[in-house]
C-alpha positions as CSV (number, residue, x, y, z in Angstrom):
1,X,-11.4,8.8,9.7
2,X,-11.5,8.4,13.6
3,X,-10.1,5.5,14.8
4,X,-11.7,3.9,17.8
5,X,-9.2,2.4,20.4
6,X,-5.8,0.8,19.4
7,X,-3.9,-2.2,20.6
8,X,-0.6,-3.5,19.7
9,X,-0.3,-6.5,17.4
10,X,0.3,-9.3,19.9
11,X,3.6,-10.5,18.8
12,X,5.3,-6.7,17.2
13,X,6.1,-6.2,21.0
14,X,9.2,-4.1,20.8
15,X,10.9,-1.3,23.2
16,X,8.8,0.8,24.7
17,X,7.5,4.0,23.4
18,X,9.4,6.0,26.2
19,X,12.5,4.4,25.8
20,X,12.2,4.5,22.0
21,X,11.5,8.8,21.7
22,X,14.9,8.9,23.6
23,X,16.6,7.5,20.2
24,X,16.1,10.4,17.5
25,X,16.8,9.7,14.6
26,X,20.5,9.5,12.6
27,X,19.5,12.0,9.6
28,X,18.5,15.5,10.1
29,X,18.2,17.8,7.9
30,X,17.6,21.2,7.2
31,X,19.7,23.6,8.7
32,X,22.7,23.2,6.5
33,X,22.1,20.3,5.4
34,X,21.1,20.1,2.5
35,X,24.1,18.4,0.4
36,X,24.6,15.4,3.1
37,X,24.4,12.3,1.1
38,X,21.4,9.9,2.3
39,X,22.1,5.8,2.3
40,X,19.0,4.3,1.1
41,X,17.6,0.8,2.0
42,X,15.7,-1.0,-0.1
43,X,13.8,-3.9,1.4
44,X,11.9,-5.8,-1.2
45,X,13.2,-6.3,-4.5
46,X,10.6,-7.1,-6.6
47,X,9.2,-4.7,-9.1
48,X,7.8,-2.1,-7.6
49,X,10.6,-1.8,-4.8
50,X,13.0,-1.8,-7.6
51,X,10.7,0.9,-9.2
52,X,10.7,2.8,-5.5
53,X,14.7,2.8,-5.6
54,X,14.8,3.9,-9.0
55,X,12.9,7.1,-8.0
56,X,14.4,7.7,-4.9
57,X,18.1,7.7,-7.1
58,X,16.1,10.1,-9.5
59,X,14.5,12.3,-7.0
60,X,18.1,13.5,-5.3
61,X,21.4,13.7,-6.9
62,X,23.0,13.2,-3.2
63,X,21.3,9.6,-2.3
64,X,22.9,6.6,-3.2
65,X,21.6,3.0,-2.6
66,X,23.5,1.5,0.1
67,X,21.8,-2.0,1.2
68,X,19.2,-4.0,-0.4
69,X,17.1,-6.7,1.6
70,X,14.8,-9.6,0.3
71,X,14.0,-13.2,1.2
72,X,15.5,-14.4,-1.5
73,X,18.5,-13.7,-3.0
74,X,17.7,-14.0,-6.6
75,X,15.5,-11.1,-6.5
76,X,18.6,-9.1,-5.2
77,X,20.6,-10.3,-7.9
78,X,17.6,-9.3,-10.8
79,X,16.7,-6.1,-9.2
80,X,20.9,-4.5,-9.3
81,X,21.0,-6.1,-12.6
82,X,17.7,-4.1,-13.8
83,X,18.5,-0.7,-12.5
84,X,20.3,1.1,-14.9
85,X,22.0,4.9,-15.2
86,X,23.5,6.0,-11.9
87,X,26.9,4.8,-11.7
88,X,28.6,5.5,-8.5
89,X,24.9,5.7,-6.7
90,X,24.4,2.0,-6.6
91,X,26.8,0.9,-3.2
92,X,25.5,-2.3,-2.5
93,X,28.4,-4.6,-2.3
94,X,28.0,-8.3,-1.3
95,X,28.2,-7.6,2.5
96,X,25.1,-5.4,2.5
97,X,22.8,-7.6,-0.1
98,X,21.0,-9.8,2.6
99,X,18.3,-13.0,2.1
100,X,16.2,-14.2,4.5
101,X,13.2,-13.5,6.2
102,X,15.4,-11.6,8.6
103,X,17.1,-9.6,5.9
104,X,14.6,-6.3,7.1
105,X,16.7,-6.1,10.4
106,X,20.3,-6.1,8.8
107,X,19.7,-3.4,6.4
108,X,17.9,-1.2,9.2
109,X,21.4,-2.2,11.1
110,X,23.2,-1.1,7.4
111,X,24.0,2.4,8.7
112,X,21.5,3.5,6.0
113,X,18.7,7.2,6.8
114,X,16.2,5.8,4.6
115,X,13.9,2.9,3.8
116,X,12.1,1.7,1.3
117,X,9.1,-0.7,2.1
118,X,7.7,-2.7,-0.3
119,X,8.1,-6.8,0.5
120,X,4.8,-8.1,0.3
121,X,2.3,-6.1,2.7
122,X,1.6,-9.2,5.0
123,X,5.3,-8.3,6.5
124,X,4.2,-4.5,6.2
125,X,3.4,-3.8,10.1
126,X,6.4,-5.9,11.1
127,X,8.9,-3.9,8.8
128,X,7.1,-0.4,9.5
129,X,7.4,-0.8,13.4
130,X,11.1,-1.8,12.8
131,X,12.0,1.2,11.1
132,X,10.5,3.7,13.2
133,X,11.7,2.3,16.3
134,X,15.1,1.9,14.1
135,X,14.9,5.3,13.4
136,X,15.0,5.6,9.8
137,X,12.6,8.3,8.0
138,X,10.2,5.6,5.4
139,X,8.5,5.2,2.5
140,X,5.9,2.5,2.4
141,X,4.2,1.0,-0.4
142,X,0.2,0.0,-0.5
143,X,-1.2,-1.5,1.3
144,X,-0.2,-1.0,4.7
145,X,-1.4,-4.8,6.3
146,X,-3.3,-7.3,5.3
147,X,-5.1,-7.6,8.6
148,X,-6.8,-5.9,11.7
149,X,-4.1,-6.4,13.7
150,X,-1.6,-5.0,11.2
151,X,-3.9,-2.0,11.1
152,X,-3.8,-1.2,14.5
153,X,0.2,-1.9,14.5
154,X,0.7,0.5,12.0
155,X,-1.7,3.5,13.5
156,X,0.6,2.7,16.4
157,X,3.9,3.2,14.9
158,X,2.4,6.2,13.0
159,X,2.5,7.5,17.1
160,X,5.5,6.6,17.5
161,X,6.7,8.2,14.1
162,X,5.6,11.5,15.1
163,X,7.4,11.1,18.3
164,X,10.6,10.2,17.1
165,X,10.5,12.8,14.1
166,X,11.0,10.4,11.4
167,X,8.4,10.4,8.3
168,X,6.1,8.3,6.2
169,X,5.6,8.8,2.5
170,X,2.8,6.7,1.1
171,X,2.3,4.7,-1.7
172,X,-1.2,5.5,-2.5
173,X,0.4,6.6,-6.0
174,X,-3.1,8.2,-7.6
175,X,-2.4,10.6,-5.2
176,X,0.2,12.5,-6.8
177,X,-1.0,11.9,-10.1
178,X,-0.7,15.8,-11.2
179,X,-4.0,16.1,-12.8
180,X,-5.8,13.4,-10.8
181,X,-4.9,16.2,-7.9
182,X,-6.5,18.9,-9.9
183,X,-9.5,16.8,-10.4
184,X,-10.3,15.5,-7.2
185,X,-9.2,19.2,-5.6
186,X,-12.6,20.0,-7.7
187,X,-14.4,17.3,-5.9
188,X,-13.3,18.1,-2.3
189,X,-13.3,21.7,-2.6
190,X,-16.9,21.7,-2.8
191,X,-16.7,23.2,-6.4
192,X,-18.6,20.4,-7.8
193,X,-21.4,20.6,-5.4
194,X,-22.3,17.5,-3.6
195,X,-21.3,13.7,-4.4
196,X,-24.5,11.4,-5.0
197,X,-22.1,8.4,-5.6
198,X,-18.9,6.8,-6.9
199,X,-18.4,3.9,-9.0
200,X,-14.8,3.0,-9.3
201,X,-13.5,0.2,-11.2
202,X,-10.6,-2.0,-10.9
203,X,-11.1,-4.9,-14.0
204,X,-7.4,-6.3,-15.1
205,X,-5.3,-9.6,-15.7
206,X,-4.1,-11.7,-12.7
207,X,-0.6,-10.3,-12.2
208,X,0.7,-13.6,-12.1
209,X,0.5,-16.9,-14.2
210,X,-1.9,-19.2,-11.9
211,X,-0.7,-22.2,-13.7
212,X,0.9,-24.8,-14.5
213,X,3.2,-23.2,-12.0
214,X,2.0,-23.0,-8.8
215,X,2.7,-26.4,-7.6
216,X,4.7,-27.1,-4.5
217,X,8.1,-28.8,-5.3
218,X,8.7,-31.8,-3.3
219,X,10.7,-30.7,0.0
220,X,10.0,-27.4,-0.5
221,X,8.1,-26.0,3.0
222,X,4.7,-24.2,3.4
223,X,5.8,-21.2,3.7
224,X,8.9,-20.5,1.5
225,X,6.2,-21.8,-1.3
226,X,3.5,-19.4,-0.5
227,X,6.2,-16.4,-0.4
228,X,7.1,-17.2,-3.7
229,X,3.5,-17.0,-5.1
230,X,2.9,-14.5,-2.4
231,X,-0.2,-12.7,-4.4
232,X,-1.9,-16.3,-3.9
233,X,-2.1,-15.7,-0.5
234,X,-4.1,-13.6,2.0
235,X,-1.6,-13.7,4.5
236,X,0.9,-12.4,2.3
237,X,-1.0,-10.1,-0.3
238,X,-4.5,-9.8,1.8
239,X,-5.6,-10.8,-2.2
240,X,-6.6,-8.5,-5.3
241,X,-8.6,-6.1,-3.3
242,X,-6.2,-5.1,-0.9
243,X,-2.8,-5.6,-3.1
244,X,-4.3,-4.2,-6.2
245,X,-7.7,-2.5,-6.1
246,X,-7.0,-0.6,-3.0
247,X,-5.9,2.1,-5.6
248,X,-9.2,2.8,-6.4
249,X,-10.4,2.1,-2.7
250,X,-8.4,4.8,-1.6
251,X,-9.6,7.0,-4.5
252,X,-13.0,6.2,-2.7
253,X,-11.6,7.6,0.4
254,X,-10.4,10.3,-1.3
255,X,-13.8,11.7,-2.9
256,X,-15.0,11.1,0.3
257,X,-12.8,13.7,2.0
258,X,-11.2,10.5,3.8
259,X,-14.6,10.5,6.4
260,X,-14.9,7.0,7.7
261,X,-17.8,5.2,6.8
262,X,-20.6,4.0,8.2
263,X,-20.6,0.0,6.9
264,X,-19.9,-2.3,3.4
265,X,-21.8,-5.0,1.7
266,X,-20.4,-6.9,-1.2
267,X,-19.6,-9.9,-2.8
268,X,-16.9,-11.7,-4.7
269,X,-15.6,-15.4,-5.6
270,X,-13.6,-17.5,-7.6
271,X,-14.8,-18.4,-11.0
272,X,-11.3,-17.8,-13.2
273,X,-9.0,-19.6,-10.3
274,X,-8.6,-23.0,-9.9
275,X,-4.8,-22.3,-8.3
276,X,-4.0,-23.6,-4.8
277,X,-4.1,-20.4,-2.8
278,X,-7.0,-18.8,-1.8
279,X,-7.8,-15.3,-2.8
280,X,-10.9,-14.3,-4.7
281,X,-10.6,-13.0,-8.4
282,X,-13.6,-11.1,-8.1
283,X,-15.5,-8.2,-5.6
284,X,-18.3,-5.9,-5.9
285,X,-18.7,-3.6,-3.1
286,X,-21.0,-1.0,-1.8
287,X,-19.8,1.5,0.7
288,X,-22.6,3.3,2.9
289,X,-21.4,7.2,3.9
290,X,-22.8,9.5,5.5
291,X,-25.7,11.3,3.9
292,X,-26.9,8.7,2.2
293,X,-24.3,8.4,-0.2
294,X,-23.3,5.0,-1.9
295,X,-19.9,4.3,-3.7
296,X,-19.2,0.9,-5.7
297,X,-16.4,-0.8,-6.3
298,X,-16.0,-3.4,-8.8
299,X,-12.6,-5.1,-9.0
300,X,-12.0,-8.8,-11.8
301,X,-8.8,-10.3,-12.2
302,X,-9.8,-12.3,-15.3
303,X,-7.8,-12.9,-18.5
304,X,-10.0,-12.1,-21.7
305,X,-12.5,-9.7,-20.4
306,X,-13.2,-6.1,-20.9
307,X,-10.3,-4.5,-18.6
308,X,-10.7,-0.8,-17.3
309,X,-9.9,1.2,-14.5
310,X,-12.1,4.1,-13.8
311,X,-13.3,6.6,-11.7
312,X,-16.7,7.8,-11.7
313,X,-17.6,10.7,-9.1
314,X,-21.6,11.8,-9.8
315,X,-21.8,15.4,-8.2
316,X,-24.2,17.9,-7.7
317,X,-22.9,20.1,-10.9
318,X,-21.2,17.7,-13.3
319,X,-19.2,14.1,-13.4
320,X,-16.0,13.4,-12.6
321,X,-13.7,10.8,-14.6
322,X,-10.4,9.8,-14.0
323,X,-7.2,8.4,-13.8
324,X,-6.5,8.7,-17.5
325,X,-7.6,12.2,-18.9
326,X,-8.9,13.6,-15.9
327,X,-11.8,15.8,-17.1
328,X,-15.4,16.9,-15.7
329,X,-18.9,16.1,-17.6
330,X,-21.6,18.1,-18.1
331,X,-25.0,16.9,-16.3
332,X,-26.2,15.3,-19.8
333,X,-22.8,12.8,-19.0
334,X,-21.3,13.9,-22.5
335,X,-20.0,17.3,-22.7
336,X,-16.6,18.0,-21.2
337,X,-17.1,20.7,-18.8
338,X,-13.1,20.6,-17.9
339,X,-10.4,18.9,-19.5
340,X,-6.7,18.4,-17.9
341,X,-3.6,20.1,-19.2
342,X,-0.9,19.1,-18.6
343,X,1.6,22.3,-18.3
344,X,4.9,22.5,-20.0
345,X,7.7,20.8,-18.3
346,X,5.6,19.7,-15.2
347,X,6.4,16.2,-14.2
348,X,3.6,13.8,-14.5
349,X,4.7,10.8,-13.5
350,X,3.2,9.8,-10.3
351,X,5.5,7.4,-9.0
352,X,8.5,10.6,-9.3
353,X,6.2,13.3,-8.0
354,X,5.5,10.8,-4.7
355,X,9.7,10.5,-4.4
356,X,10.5,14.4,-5.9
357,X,8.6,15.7,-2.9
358,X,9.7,12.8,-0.2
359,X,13.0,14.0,-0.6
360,X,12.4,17.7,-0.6
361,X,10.8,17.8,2.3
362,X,13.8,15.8,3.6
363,X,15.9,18.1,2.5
364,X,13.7,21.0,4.0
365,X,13.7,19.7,7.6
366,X,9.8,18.9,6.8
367,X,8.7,15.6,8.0
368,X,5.8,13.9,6.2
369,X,3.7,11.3,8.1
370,X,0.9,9.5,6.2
371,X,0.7,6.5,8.7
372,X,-2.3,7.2,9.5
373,X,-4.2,8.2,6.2
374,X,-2.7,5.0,5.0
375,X,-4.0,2.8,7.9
376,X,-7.4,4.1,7.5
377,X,-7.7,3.6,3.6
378,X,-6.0,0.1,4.4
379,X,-8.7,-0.6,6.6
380,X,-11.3,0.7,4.0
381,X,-10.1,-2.0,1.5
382,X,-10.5,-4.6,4.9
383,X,-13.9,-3.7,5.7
384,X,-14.6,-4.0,1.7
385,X,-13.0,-7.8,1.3
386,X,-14.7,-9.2,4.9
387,X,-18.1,-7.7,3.5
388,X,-17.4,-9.6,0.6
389,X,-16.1,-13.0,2.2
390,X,-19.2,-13.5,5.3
391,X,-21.6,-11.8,3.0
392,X,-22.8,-9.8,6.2
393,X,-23.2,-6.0,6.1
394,X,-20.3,-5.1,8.4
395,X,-19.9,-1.1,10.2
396,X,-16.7,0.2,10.8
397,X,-17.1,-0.4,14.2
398,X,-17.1,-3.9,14.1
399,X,-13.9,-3.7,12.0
400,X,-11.7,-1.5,14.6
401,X,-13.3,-3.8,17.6
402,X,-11.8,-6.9,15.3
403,X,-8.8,-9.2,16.7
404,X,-8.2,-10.7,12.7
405,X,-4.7,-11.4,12.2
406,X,-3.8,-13.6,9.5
407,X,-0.6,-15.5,10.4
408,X,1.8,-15.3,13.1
409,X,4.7,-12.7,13.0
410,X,7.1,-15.7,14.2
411,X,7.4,-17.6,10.8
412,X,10.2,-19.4,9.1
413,X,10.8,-19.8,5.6
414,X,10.9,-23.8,6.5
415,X,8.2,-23.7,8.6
416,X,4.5,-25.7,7.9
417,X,1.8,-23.6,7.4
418,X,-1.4,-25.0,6.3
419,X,-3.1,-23.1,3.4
420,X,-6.3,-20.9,5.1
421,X,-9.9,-22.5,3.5
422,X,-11.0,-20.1,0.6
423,X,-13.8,-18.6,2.3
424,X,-17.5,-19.1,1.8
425,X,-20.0,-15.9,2.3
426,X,-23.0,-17.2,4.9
427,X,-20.0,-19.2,6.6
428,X,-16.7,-17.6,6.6
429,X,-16.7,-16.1,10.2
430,X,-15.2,-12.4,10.8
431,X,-13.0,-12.4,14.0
C-alpha cells in the first residue's frame, strides 16, 4: 500500500530528522554481542502490555525488565504483582515505576534498549515518535493511531526508524500464528488461484462492563475519566473496529497481498450501548479492491449473541478458513482439501513466536521495521470505521488527503474535555 504524501502531526513536532540520524542508537548488536543483557521498558500496564513483557522475559534469557510506565500507578502495582517466574529478571524498583501521562518520557530516559508499546493507541504516535527519536529499538501493539494524523506520524517515524537503525516489531499477532502463516502463504502464493472475496468476522463480548460503572465521580476531570474507560472512547481506543477488529482488518490486508484499496462502504451503530462514551458496538463493511474483488467485515460487541471469529477467503481452487484449524475446502465448501499440523515441538503460540523472533533478530544485528505495514493496515481499519460513521463511500485517497485528528497531543489528566457527539451516518462529517 502506497502512501500518498505525508505530513507531521501538528503538535509531535520534535528534533529534526538531521539532527536526530546523528544519535544512533545505545544497543547494537551482532558482532559479539550476543550475551549483552537488554533493559526492557514497558509502557502500559494493562493486560496485554503485561502479556508483551511476559514474552519478551520468555523470548531471551539475557533481558530483564528494567522500568515500567503507566498513567496510573495502580496498574504498575497489578501488572509486577501478576507476572510470575523470572526472579532476578524483574528490576523495577520504586525509582523506575512512573505514573502520569508523562511516565512514556522517564522510562525512555530509564537507561533501558527496548520498549514496549502498548497504552492505549490514541497515545500510540506520540509514544512511537518518542522512542525512535529516543533511540530505543520497539515493539508496538495494534493499532498504531486512532486517527489520520496519527497515521501520517507514524509512517513518518517509520523514516526516521530506518534512519536511525532502530526496529519495529508489530502487533498484528495473526501474523505469526504458525499455521495461520501456512495458510495464508497458500493464499498469496497464488497456489489457491484467485481471491473472489473475503468475509471476515469479528462477533464478541464488550471487553469491558458498560455499566453501572462508567459514571464520572464527582471532582474527577474529563479526561482522567475517559482514560480510565479508555475503550469508551475514540480518542483513546479509535472504538471496537480499530482496537479489536483490526485483527481481522489486517487479515483482510493480508489476503490481499497488503495492496491498498480502492474505497469502503459500511455501516454500524449503537443498539447494545447505552454507556456515556461514544463508540459504535456494531460495523459491517465492504472493501472495494482491485479487480473487482469485495471483502466484508462484520464486527458486534454484544453480550448473548452468536460469537465467532472467522476467516473466509473464496479462491479460485478451494476456501480458506482460519484462525482456529487453519484448513482449505474443497469447491463444494465441505471437503477439507488441507488441514494444519502442527509439527512436534514447534511453538504455536502467536503472541511468543512475535517476541522469539523480535529478539533474535536483535541478537542477529537484523533490524525489523513494520512501521509502515502497520500504518497502512491502521489506516485500513480508519477508512472502514469513517465509511461506517458518514455513511458515504470513501477512496483511499480521500483518507491520506484527511487532516482527522481526534484530540490534542497537549492533554492533562485534570484537564476538561468534552465527550465527542456519537456520530450519525448522513451527518457525521469526515475531515
Amino acid at each position: 500500500m502506497n502512501s500518498p504524501s505525508l505530513s507531521r502531526r501538528q503538535l509531535l513536532a520534535g528534533t529534526a530528522v538531521t539532527a536526530a540520524v546523528a544519535g544512533f542508537p545505545n544497543l547494537l548488536l551482532g558482532q559479539g554481542a550476543n550475551n549483552a543483557k537488554l533493559k526492557i521498558g514497558l509502557i502500559g500496564c494493562g493486560g496485554r502490555g503485561s502479556g508483551a513483557a511476559t514474552q519478551a522475559l520468555s523470548a531471551d534469557p539475557n533481558v530483564v525488565l528494567w522500568a515500567m510506565g503507566d498513567a496510573f500507578p495502580e496498574a504498575i502495582k497489578s501488572s509486577l504483582d501478576g507476572m510470575k517466574g523470572f526472579e532476578g529478571r524483574m528490576d523495577v524498583p520504586a525509582e523506575r515505576q512512573f505514573s502520569g501521562l508523562d511516565a512514556y518520557q522517564k522510562v525512555l530516559e530509564s537507561g533501558v534498549d527496548v520498549v514496549l508499546l502498548a497504552a492505549p493507541p490514541g497515545f500510540r504516535p506520540q509514544h512511537l515518535r518518542a522512542a525512535i527519536e529516543a533511540g530505543k529499538h520497539v515493539f508496538s501493539e495494534k493499532p498504531m493511531a486512532v486517527d489520520v494524523a496519527g497515521v501520517k506520524s507514524v509512517m513518518e517515524s517509520t523514516k526516521l526508524a530506518k534512519q536511525k537503525g532502530v526496529a519495529i516489531q508489530h502487533g498484528f499477532c495473526w501474523r505469526f500464528a504458525p499455521g495461520v502463516r501456512e495458510l495464508y502463504g497458500k493464499i498469496t502464493s497464488g497456489e489457491l488461484g484467485r481471491i473472489y472475496s473475503v468475509y471476515g468476522t469479528y462477533m464478541g463480548s464488550p471487553p469491558k462492563p458498560l455499566q453501572p460503572g462508567m459514571k464520572k465521580d464527582a471532582g474527577m476531570a474529563d479526561v482522567e475519566w475517559q482514560l480510565r474507560w479508555w475503550n469508551n472512547f475514540e480518542w483513546t481506543s479509535g472504538g471496537p473496529l480499530l482496537e479489536q477488529a483490526i485483527h481481522t482488518v489486517d487479515k483482510v490486508a493480508w489476503a490481499m497481498g497488503d495492496v491498498a484499496p480502492i474505497a469502503a462502504v459500511g455501516n454500524g451503530g449503537r443498539a447494545y450501548r447505552t454507556d456515556a462514551g461514544n463508540v459504535y458496538d456494531h460495523y459491517n463493511i465492504a472493501f472495494e479492491y482491485p479487480g473487482g474483488v469485495i471483502c466484508h467485515l462484520g464486527e458486534r460487541q454484544y453480550l448473548g449473541c452468536h460469537t465467532e471469529v472467522v476467516d473466509r477467503i473464496y479462491c479460485e481452487k478451494g476456501t480458506a478458513v482460519a484462525p482456529s484449524t487453519p484448513m482449505v475446502l474443497g469447491l463444494d465448501g465441505k471437503k477439507r482439501e488441507w488441514v494444519y499440523r502442527a509439527p512436534a515441538g514447534m511453538e504455536q503460540n502467536m503472541y511468543q513466536v512475535c517476541h522469539n523472533e523480535f529478539f533474535a533478530s536483535l541478537r542477529k544485528g537484523e533490524i525489523i521495521n513494520t512501521g509502515e505495514y502497520m500504518a497502512n493496515s491502521t489506516m485500513l481499519g480508519l477508512i472502514a470505521r469513517e465509511a461506517a460513521h458518514t455513511g458515504q463511500r470513501v477512496t483511499w485517497e480521500q483518507m491520506w488527503n484527511s487532516t482527522q485528528d481526534l484530540a490534542p497531543d497537549t492533554l492533562k489528566m485534570g484537564d476538561a474535555f468534552p465527550v465527542a457527539p456519537v456520530p450519525v451516518p448522513g451527518i457525521h462529517k469526515f475531515a
